[in-house]
N, C-alpha and C positions, 0 to 999 in steps of 0.2 A: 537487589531487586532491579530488572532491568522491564521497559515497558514497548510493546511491542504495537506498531498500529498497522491494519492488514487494509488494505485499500483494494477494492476493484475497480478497474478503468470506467470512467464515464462512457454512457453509453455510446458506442461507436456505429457507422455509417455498415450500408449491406456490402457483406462481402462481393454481389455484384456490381456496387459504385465502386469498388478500388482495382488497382494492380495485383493488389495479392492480401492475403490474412495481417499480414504483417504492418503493409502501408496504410490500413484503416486508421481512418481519420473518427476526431467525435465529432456528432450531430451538434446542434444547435440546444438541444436538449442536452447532451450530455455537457457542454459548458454550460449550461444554466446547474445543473446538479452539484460537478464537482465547485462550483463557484459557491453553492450553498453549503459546503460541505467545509471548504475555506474559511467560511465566518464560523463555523462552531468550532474551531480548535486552530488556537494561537500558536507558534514556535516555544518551543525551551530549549534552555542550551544545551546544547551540546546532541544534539539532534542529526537524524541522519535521514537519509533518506536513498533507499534503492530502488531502482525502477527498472522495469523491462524497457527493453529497448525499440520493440515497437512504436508506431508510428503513436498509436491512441491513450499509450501510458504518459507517455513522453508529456503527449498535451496536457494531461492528464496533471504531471506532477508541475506542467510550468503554469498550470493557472495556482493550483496552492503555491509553490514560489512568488509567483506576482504577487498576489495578495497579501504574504507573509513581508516581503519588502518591502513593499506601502506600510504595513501597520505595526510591523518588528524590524526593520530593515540590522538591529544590531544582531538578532537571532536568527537571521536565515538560515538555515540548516543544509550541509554539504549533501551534494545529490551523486548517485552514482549511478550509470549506466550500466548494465549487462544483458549481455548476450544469453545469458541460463535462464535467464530468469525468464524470457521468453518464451507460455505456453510449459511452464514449469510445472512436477507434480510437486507435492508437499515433501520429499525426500528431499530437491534439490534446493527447493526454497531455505529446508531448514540447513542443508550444506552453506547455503550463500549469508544465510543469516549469524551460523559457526563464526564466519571468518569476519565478523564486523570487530571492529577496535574497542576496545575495554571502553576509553572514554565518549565513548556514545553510551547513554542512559537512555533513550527514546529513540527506536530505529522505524521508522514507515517503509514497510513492502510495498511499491504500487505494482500489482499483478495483475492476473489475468484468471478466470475457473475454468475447469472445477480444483485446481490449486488451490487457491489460494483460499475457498472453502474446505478443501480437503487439510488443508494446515490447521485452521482454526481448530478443526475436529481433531486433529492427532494430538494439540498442544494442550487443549482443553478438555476436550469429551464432550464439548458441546456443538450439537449441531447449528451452524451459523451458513443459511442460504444464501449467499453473498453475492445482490443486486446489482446493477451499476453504480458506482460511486459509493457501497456500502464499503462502511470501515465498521473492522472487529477491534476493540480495544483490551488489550489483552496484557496481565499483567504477568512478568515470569519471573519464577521462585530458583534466579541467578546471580551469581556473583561473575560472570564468566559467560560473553558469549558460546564460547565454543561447547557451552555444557547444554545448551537449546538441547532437549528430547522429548518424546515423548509424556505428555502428562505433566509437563513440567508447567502448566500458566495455568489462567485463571481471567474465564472472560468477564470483564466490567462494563460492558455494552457493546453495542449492535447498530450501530448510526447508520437509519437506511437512507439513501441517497434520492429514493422516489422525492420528486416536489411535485406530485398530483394526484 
């Protein structure tokens, strides 16, 4: 059994404040969300964590990092950057998810949509409209990264990230 946590970026600034799609920053709001999002769910070992390499994921995954080394600092969870996963459909997400390491038991996507809704639906059958800062917590029926397909999970909740 492997467990899957599907994150969408906190909410990020107007494409007309930035340089480009890419270098969006979050709001003030959106570190208020993902920071709320931080207190509901602790580090376990052996934990992973990927993230687009956008500007607003980035921030995204270093306020859970922060948070998590204040209150777990022996569980931090390895983080990894890519470049696919930026603006990713659910094909490639589940490509990048494939190649994670056996010994990760809990891998966190921080994404971007309609991805990263579009994955929850492939994995589960369940539609999951994924907020800012919404995490899908998804559990999957694996012994084996690379066997991630279709229908293969099972959603266990839907952490919406609104705080108002």
């Amino acid at each position: 059994m492997r467990q899957l946590m599907l994150m969408r970026h906190g909410e990020a600034e107007s494409i007309f404040d930035a340089k480009s799609d890419h270098a969006r920053c979050l709001t003030e709001f959106g570190k208020i969300q993902t920071a709320v999002q931080a207190h509901r769910f602790a580090p376990k070992p052996n934990d992973t964590v990927l993230v687009s390499d956008a500007m607003r994921t980035q921030q995204t995954a270093q306020i859970l990092m922060d948070h998590w080394r204040r209150h777990a600092p022996e569980m931090v969870p390895t983080l990894t950057l890519s470049t696919k996963a930026y603006l990713a459909d659910f094909q490639s997400y589940t490509d990048l998810i494939a190649m994670t390491d056996d010994d990760t038991a809990r891998l966190w996507v921080i994404g971007h949509n309609p991805g990263i809704s579009e994955l929850a639906f492939h994995l589960t059958h369940a539609y999951v409209g994924m907020g800012t800062s919404d995490i899908a917590e998804i559990q999957l029926d694996l012994n084996h990264w690379l066997d991630i397909c279709p229908s293969s999970g099972q959603l266990l909740g839907h952490h919406q990230g609104r705080t108002h």
